[in-house]
N, C-alpha and C positions, 0 to 999 in steps of 0.2 A: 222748401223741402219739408213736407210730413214726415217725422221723426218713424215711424212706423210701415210706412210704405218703403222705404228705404233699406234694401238687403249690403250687409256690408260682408265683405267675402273675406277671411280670415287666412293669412298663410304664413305656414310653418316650411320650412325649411329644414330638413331632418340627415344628420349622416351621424351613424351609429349614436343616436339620440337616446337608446332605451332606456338609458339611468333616468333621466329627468323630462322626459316627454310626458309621462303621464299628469304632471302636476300640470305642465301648459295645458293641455287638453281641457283638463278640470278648470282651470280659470278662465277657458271659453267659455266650458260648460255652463259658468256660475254667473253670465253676465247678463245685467239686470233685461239689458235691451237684447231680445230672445230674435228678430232676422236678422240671422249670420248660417253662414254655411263656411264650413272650416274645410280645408285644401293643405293637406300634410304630403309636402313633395318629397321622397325620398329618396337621397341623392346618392344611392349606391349603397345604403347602408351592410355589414356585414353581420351585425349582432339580431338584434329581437327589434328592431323598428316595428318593421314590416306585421310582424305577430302583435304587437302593442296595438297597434293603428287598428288591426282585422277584430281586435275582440270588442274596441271603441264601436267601430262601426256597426254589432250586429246589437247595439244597444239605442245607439242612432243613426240616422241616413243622414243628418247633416252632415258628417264627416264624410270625407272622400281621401282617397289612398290615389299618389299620382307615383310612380316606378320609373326612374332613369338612371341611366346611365351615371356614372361620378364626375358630375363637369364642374362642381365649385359652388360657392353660393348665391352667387351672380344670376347664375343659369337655371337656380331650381324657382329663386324669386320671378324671373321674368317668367318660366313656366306656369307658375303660379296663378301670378295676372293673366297672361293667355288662356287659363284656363277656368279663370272665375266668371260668376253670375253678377258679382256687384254690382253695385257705382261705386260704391267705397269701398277702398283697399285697406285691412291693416295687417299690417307684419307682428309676428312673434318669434322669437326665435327658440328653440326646441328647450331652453334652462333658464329662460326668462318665466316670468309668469305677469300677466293682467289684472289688476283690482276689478272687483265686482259693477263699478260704475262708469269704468272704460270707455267703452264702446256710445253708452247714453249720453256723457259730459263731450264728446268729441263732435257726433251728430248735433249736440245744440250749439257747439262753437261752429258748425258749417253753416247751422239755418241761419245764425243769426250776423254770418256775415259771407254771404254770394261770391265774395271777392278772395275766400282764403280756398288755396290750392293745397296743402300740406298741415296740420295741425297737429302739434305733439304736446305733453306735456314734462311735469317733472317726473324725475325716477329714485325708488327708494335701492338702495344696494343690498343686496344680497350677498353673506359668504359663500364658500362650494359648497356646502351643507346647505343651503336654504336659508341659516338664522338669519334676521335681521340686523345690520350694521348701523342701524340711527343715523347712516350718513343719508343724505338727498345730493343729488347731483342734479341740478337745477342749469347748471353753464355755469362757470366760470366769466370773469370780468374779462372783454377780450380786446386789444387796443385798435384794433378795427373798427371799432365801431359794431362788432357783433356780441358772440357770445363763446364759452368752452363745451368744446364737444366730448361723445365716450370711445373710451378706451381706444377700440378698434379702429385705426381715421382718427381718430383722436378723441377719446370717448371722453368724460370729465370726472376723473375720479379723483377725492382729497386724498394725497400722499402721506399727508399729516397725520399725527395722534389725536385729533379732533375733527368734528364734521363740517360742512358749512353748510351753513344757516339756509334753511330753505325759503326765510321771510327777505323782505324788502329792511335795506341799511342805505336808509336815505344820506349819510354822512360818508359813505362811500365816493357819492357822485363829485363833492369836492373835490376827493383826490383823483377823478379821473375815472374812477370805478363805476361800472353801471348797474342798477338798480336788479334787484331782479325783476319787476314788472317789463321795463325796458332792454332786459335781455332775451326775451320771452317775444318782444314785437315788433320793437325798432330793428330788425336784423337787413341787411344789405348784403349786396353780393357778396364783396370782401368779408361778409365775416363768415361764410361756407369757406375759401380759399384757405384754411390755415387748422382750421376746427371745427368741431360739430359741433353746434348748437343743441340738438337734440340729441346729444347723448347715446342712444341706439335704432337700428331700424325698428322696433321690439313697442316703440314708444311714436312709431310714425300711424297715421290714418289720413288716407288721401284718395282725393275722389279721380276716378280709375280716367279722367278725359286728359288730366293731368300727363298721365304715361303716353294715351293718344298723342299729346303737342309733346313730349321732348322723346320719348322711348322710354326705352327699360334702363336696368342697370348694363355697365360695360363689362359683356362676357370673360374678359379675361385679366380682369383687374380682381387681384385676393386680396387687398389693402385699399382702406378710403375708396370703395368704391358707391359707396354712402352718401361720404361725400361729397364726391365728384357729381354726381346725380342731383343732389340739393341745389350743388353750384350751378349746374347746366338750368335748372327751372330758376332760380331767382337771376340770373344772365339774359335769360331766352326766352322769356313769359313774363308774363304782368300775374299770375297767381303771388298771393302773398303767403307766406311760411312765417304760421305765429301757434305760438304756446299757449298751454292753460296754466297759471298760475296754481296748480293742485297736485300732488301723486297720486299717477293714475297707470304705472307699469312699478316691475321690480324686474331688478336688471343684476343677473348671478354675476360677482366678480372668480378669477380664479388666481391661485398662490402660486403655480408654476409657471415658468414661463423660459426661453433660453433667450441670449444675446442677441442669436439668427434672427430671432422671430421680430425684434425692435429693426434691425435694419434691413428684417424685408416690409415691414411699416414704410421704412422712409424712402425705398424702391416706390412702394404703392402711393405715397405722397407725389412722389418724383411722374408717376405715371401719370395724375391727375391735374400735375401743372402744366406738363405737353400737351394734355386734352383742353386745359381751360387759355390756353396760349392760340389754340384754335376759335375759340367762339368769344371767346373774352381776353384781346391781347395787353388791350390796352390796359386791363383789372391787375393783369398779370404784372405787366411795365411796372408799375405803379406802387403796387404790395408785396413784389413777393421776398423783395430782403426781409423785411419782417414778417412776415406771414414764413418764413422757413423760421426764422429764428424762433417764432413761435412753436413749431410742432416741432422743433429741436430739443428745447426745452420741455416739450410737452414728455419725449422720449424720453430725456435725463429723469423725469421723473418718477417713470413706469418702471425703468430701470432700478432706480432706488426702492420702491416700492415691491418689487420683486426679487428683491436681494440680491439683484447680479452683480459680480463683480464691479467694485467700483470705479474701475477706468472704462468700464461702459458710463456709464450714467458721467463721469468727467468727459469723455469724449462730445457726447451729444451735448451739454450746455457751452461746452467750451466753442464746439462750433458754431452754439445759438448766438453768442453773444460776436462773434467773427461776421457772422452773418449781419447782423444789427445791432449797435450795441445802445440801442436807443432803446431796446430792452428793458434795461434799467430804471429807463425816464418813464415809460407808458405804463408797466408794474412792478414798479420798484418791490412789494412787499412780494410775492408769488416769486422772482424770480432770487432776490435775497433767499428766501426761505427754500430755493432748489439748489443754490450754490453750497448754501451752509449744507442740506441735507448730503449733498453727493463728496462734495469736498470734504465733510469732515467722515462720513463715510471710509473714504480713500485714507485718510490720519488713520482714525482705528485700525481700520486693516494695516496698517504699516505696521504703527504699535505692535499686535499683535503678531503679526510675523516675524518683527526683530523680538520682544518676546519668548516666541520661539526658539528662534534660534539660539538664542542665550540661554533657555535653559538646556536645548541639545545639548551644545557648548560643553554648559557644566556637567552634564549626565557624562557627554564622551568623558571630562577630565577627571569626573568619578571612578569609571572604569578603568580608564587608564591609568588611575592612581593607585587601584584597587590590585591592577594586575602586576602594577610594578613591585607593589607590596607583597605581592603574594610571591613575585620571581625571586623577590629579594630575603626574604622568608628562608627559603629554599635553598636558596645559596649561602645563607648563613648556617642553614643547619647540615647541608654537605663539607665546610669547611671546620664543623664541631667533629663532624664523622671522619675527616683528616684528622 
């Protein structure tokens, strides 16, 4: 593969994007390796997409504007691919942005090995604002034998008041933990089945024959359907899914989130073990008490992380650990350190609503002591007027 000859087709996926599209655009714009033609699908948008995309394009004809209907994101990505020039595909999604080196470090990890069907790397976090967060989201240690995936599917964000280490902590592997090099290439079926290894599509580049042998994503899957996708090519192909050791996306987190939205996560998990019960039963058989307990836990912690009420985030680990509680044994430290987060969680908020209450309490017996002084006042002074 001559690094140059090679067009790789860029897609966005956009519904009412216009806050933060044009920083994606720009991080196409700015990457080093210049054949790419970028493919901004726009999935019903109601704001200024549409306007955004038209003033891009009359500065370049790389850009192209695809208009549909509102089917999800599923439906705009496989449009996407159906309608690229590439061999290689990369995703970005409309509040993500790409490092300047992107696109170049990914094509030398395909030339220099014919065998990888999928390559991602690491990702730095972003706030809603853009700033940078010093965290890397590299995977998570996974007891699989894989790795921890992002957010969405189960993307890999530190829940903690620290980051983790984007280098390799060879004193890890003793306890069971894997390296980062090793979570980056050793990946196996099972370890798509529970988590995302890469973190987001934002941070995938894949060469387009790939889609040929397994398809697109599953039209009607709005959760892990990422995932599900990764699992079906490391199941059903000999293409191998391996990482660059580098940050080479940035991947926006956000501070809102409701209750609903974690357990229609774990609906969209739930859809993706009937699909992989299909073509991988025996994977299934096999993993999937822990591989639930995993992304249970994974939920308890997004929970926490997003300040939901804390018998969300108890609910989901309490079921992680019902599910397996071997949990324990394969990450003891990750999973201590989600119990103490959620459960002690749930203590404060108790504190603080009995708290409460107690001062209600006394507020009412102020008042009510207030008034009865004052009835009593009154009644002394009409019995002076007797």
């Amino acid at each position: 593969m001559s690094n140059t000859n090679i067009m790789v087709s860029a897609i966005i996926p956009a519904y009412n994007a216009a806050k933060f599209l044009p920083a994606a655009i720009a991080s196409v714009q700015q990457q080093t390796y210049m054949n790419w033609e970028l493919l901004i699908i726009n999935d019903g948008s109601t704001d200024d997409t549409v306007e955004i995309v038209r003033e891009h394009q009359k500065k370049s004809d790389r850009i192209h504007l695809i208009n549909q209907t509102n089917q999800g994101v599923s439906a705009a990505r496989n449009q996407g691919i159906a309608s690229s020039r590439g061999k290689i595909i990369a995703f970005l999604d409309a509040d993500d942005q790409w490092l300047p080196n992107k696109l170049h470090q990914h094509l030398q990890h395909f030339q220099s090995n014919p065998g990888l069907g999928v390559s991602f790397a690491q990702v730095e976090i972003l706030d809603q604002t853009g700033e940078l967060t010093r965290q890397v989201s590299s995977s998570s240690p996974s007891e699989l034998g894989g790795v921890k995936g992002k957010e969405e599917g189960g993307k890999v964000l530190n829940p903690l008041p620290f980051p983790l280490s984007p280098f390799p902590r060879p004193h890890l592997a003793f306890l069971g933990w894997q390296t980062t090099s090793s979570r980056l290439t050793d990946l196996k079926p099972e370890s798509f089945l529970s988590e995302n290894p890469t973190t987001t599509t934002s941070n995938w580049v894949i060469r387009k024959e790939v889609f040929s042998q397994v398809g697109g994503f599953c039209p009607y899957m709005s959760y892990s359907e990422d995932l599900e996708w990764l699992l079906r090519v490391s199941c059903t192909t000999d293409w191998q899914i391996a990482g660059i050791n580098q940050v080479l996306t940035r991947y926006r987190t956000s501070s809102s989130g409701l209750s609903s939205n974690l357990y229609y996560m774990e609906a969209g998990w739930n859809q993706l073990v009937d699909k992989a019960r299909i073509y991988a039963p025996k994977l299934v058989e096999q993993h999937f008490a822990l591989a639930q307990a995993l992304h249970l836990r994974y939920l308890a912690r997004r929970a926490f992380r997003l300040k939901l009420p804390s018998k969300v985030g108890v609910d989901f680990i309490t079921r992680a650990l019902d599910s397996d509680w071997r949990l324990f044994f394969h990450q003891p430290q990750r999973t201590l350190f989600t119990l103490v987060a959620v459960f002690g969680a749930l203590v404060i908020e108790r504190i603080f609503l009995t708290n409460r209450k107690v001062r209600e309490g006394r507020e009412g017996n102020t008042v009510r002591l207030t008034k009865l002084s004052v009835e009593g006042r009154k009644e002394a002074g009409e019995e002076k007027l007797q």
